[in-house]
Each structure stands twice: as structure tokens, then as C-alpha cells.
N, C-alpha and C positions, 0 to 999 in steps of 0.2 A: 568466589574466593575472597576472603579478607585476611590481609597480610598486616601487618605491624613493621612499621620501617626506622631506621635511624634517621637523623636530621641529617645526614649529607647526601643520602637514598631517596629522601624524602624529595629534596631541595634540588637534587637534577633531575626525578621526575616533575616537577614543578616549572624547569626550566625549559624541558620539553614539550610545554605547552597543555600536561594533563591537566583537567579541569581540580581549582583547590576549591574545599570548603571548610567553612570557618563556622563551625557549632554553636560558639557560644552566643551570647546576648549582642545585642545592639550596642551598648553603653561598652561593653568588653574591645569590641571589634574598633568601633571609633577611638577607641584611646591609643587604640594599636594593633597591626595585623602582621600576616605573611603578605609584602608585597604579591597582588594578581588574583589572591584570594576573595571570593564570594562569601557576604556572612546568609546564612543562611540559619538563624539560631531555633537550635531544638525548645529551648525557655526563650522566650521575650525576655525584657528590662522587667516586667510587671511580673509574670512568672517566677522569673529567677529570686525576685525577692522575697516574694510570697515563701518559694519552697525552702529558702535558707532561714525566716523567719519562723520556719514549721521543723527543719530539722533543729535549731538551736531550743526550742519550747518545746517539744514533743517528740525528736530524734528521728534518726534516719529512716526508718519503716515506715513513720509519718510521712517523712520529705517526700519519699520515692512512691507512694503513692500518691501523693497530692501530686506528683511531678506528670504522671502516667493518665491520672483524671485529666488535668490541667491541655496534654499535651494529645492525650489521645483522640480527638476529633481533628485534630489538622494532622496526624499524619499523612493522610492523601494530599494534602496543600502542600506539604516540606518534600512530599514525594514528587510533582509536578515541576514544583520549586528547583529541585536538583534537577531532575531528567531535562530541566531545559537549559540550564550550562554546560550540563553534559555534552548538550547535543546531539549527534550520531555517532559520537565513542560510547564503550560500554569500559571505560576507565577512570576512578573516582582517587583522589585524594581528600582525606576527611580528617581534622584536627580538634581540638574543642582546647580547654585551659591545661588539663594535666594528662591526656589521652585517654580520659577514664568513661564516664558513664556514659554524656552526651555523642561525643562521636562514636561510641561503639553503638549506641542504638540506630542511628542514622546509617551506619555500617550495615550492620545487620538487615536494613529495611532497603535498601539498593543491593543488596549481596541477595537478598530475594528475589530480585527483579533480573539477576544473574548478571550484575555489576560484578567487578572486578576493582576491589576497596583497598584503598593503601592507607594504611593511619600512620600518624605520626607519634613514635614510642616517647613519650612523655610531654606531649603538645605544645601550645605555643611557650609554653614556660621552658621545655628544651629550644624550642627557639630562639629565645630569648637570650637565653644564655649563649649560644654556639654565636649569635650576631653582636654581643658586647666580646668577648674573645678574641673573634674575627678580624677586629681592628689591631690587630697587634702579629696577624700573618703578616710577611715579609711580603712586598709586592713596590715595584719600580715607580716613583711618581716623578713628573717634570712639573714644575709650579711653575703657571702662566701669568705674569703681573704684565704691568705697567700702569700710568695715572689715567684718574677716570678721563672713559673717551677714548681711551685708547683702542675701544672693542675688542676686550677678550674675550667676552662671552660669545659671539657673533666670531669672532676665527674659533672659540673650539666647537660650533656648531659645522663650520668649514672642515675641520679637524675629522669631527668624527663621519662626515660624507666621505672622505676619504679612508675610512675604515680606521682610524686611528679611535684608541679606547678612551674612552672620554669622560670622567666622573665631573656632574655641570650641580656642584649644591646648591649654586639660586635656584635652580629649576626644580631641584626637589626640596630644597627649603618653603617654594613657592614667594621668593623676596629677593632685589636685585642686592641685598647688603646694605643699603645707605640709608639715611634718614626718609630718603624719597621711593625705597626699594620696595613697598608694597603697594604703591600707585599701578591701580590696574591689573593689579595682581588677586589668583584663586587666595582665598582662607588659608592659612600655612598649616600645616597638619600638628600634630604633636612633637614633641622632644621626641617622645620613643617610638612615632612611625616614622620620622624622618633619620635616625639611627636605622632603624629598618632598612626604608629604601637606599642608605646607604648601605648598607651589610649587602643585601641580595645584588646591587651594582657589583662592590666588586668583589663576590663570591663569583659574577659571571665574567670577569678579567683573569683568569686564572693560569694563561698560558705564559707567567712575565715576560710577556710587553709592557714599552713604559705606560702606566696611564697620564694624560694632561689633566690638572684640574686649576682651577681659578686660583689667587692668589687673596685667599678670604681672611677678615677680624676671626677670631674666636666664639662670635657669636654673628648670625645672619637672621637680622632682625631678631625676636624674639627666642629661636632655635638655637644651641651648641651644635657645634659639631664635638665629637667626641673626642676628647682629651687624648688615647690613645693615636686616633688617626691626627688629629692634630698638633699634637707635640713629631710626628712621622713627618708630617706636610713641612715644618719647619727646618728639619733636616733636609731635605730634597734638593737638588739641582733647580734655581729659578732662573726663567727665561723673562726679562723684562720689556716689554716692549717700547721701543721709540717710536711715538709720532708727534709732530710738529703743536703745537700749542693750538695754531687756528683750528687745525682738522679737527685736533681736539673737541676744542667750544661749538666745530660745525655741529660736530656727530649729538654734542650734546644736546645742543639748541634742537636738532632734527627730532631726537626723541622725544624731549621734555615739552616743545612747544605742543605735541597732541593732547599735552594732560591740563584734564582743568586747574584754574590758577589758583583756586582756592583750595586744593590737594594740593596744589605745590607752594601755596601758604602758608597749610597746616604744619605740613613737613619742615620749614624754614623753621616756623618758631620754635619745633624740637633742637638749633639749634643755639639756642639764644645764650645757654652759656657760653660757648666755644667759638660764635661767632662774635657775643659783645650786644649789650644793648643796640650801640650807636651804629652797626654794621649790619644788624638784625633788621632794624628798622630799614633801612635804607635799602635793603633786598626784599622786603614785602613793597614799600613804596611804588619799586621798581616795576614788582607783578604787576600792582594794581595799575601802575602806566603803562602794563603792556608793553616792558622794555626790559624781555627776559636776557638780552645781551647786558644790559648792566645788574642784572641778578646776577647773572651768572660770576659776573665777577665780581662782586661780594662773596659767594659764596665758592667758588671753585679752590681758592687758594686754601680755604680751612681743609679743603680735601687735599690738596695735593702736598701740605704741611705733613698731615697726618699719614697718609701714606708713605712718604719719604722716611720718617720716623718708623712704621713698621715695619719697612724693609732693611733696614739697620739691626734691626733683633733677628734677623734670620740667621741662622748655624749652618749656612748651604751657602754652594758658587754659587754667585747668581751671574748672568752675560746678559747683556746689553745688545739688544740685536730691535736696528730699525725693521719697522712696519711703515710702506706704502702702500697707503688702501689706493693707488689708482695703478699701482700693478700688485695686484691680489694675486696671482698665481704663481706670478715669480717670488714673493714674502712668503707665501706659503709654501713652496720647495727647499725654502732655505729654513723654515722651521723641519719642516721634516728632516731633511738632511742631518740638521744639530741636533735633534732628538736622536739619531741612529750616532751620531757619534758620543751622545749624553751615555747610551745605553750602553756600547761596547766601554765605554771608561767604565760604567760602575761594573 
């Protein structure tokens, strides 16, 4: 059977774990996909140009035969190919750019083998659009701040062990946010796969509940978040957290001291405008003496300047509620708690 589905049919079988594939090219997929999806491309990068090269000079009966020569000795390779993400279901989700030639072939060639095909009615270009849209569904957010050190990323990992929904964008930005936020860190994906794995996050929060997310700049590291969900985040009820200055600088020192010094060099002198020559200097010094407590303070207070000043442009309550990381359970009750009353108010 080969079925044709809409992108919301598509997108819960998707979430139910059926295996997805992604037709098009290599170059296609890396710029951007359905998060979970396999590329499995009917044309290669090399293919694909050849055959648009060939329909633009010589027209489409050209293309699609050169496409059929090109392609028809690996169809038992594209077949093997699939049958092994499949697994032992005989259930295929299959996509290509517009729903047209590539995934219906691929369709057709598993729907032989008596797969059960689900295509996506106008491919990742309907995707594409339902996930920039998306950002403008009504859905409950609570905005996590405090200054750096404060560990908010580390309580919303807390957060969502406790079954609380949790959208974490450094972690799908692949960047902790700051000058030093890609130390140690994967390659960041693209603008528009990290819009993606934003979209498919909270397509799967759908029940409103509130979600927690960070209290993020505009941009994370190189990445936007998307202006829709961003100007939303701004409005939100924020949660600030208190903690103590030292704990602060400890938690900082604990993380930053794993990283090599000359990454955390590199990173300082991106801050040379905002810190000052004369302040710049004297936080590399610092490194180089292996006296990251006196970096730290050259450099901690341009952040906690800068942050104070962000949180003044928010359009939302925001409450002031300490954190003590040396009773973590009892801090985290009383986060929970404030979220259920954040919720019942809105």
C-alpha cells in the first residue's frame, strides 16, 4: 500500500517511532531535514546536478532518463539501504523536496517488497512551511534566567527527569550562548535545521503544559531563534534565579577550568570590544598564569552588566526565586510548585 499523507498525519506517525526517509540529495538533507529522518538519496549531489543540467539543455524526457540510467544499478543498494532502518517493521515513511518523482519511486520499490508507504503530500517544502507557522501556535512557556553560573541549564535537565517539558536551545543550537559557548561543543547545525528541531520539539508538547526554556540573546552563537518564537519567549512569565556570587564563580571555575586555555583565549579576545583593551589584556594574562579566578573576574561582570540590561527589556513578570544547589530537591519543589501556580494564573 502506498498512502499520501498530510504534514500533521505525517508528523505523528513520525513521532511514533515509524522509520522516516529523506530522498533527496546529500547537500539537500545537510542544509535541512525532518528531525529523526534517514537521507537515503534516490540522486546523489553528483546525480542530481548532472540530471538538472540535462533537464535545463535538453528537457525533461532527457532528465528522467538520464535520471533512470544514472540510478538504475543501485536500486538493490537503496533497497538494502532502506530495509535496514526499517528493521522488522514493514512501515516506511518516505519524503523527497516537493512529494513528487524521487519519493514516489522509492515508494513504489518498498511497496513491491509489500511495505506499507506513507508519503508526505507536498514533502519537505510542506514541512517547511507547517514548522515556520508553528512558531506562532499558542503554547504556555516559563522563562528560566538568572546570571551566569547560576545553572539553569543543568536544573532544566533536573526539570525534565522529572517529566516537566523542556525545550533546552543550546542543546539543539549545539552552543552554550556566550563567547565561550562553543568550546567542546558538536558543529552547530544550520538556521533552518535548528528552526526544525525546534518546530518538531514543540509540535511534541502539545498537551499545554507549561514548557521551561532558557532565558536566551536572540541569537545562540551563530543560530536565530525564530523571531516568532522569540518575540512569544519575551512575553512569558520569567523565573530568575538567586544564587550567591561565590557558588556562582565555583560552578564557573568547575566547568571552565576542563577547557583548554587557549580556547578560552581565543574566546576572551572575541571580547575585546566590550571588555576594553586594558581588561582584555589582563584576562588573557591571567590564562596564561593559570589564574583563572582572576579571569574570571575581568571577565564575569561584562556578563552579568549585559544580562541585567536584557532582563529589563522583557514584557513579562518575572520573580526572583533563590536557588540552593546544596538542597537541590527542596529548590526544585519549589520551582515546580511556582510553575503550577505560573500556570493556573495564566
Amino acid at each position: 500500500m502506498i498512502r499520501e499523507v498530510e504534514i500533521n498525519d505525517f508528523l505523528e506517525l513520525n513521532a511514533k517511532g515509524f522509520p522516516t526517509i529523506d530522498a533527496r540529495s546529500e547537500a539537500e538533507y545537510a542544509a535541512g531535514h525532518i528531525p529523526g529522518s534517514h537521507n537515503i538519496p534516490l540522486l546523489n549531489d553528483v546525480h542530481r546536478a548532472a540530471v538538472g543540467r540535462t533537464y535545463k539543455q535538453e528537457g525533461r524526457e532527457a532528465a528522467v532518463e538520464l535520471g533512470f540510467k544514472l540510478v538504475g544499478p543501485l536500486f538493490f543498494e537503496k533497497f538494502k539501504a532502506i530495509q535496514q532502518k526499517a528493521g522488522e517493521g514493514k512501515k516506511l515513511l518516505i519524503y523527497c523536496w516537493r512529494g513528487g518523482m524521487r519519493s514516489n519511486i522509492l515508494a513504489w520499490m518498498m511497496h513491491l517488497a509489500d511495505y506499507e508507504v506513507y508519503l508526505l503530500k507536498g514533502g519537505y517544502k510542506a514541512f517547511r512551511n507547517w514548522a515556520l507557522k508553528y512558531f506562532e501556535v499558542p503554547q504556555p512557556f516559563i522563562v528560566l534566567g538568572g546570571m551566569t553560573g547560576a545553572g539553569k541549564t543543568e536544573i532544566l535537565h533536573i526539570l525534565k527527569t522529572r517529566g516537566e517539558h523542556v525545550l533546552d536551545l543550546e542543546h539543539l543550537a549545539s552552543h552554550r550562548g556566550s563567547a565561550f559557548g562553543h568550546i567542546d561543543m558538536p558543529p552547530q547545525p544550520t538556521n533552518e535545521h535548528f528552526e526544525n528541531l525546534i518546530a518538531i520539539q514543540l509540535f511534541r508538547y502539545q498537551n499545554f503544559r507549561p514548557i521551561w526554556v532558557e532565558n536566551e540573546s536572540r541569537k545562540i552563537g551563530r543560530l536565530k531563534i525564530p523571531d516568532a518564537l522569540f518575540n512569544r519567549l519575551l512575553k512569558a512569565p520569567t523565573v530568575v534565579l538567586e544564587v550567591p556570587d561565590s557558588i556562582r564563580k565555583q560552578r564557573i571555575l568547575e566547568e571552565y577550568g576542563k577547557y583548554d586555555p587557549e580556547a578560552l583565549a581565543e574566546a576572551t579576545r572575541k571580547l575585546q570590544k566590550r571588555l576594553g583593551n586594558e581588561r582584555m589584556n589582563s584576562a588573557l594574562n591571567s590564562l596564561y598564569e593559570k589564574d583563572l579566578n582572576k579571569w574570571l573576574d575581568e571577565v564575569l561582570p561584562y556578563y552579568d552588566k549585559t544580562y541585567q540590561y536584557d532582563l529589563e527589556q522583557r514584557n513579562s513578570p518575572v520573580l526572583f526565586v533563590p536557588f540552593d544547589w546544596n538542597n537541590v530537591e527542596e529548590s526544585i519543589s519549589n520551582l515546580l510548585q511556582l510553575s503550577t501556580k505560573l500556570w493556573k494564573n495564566d
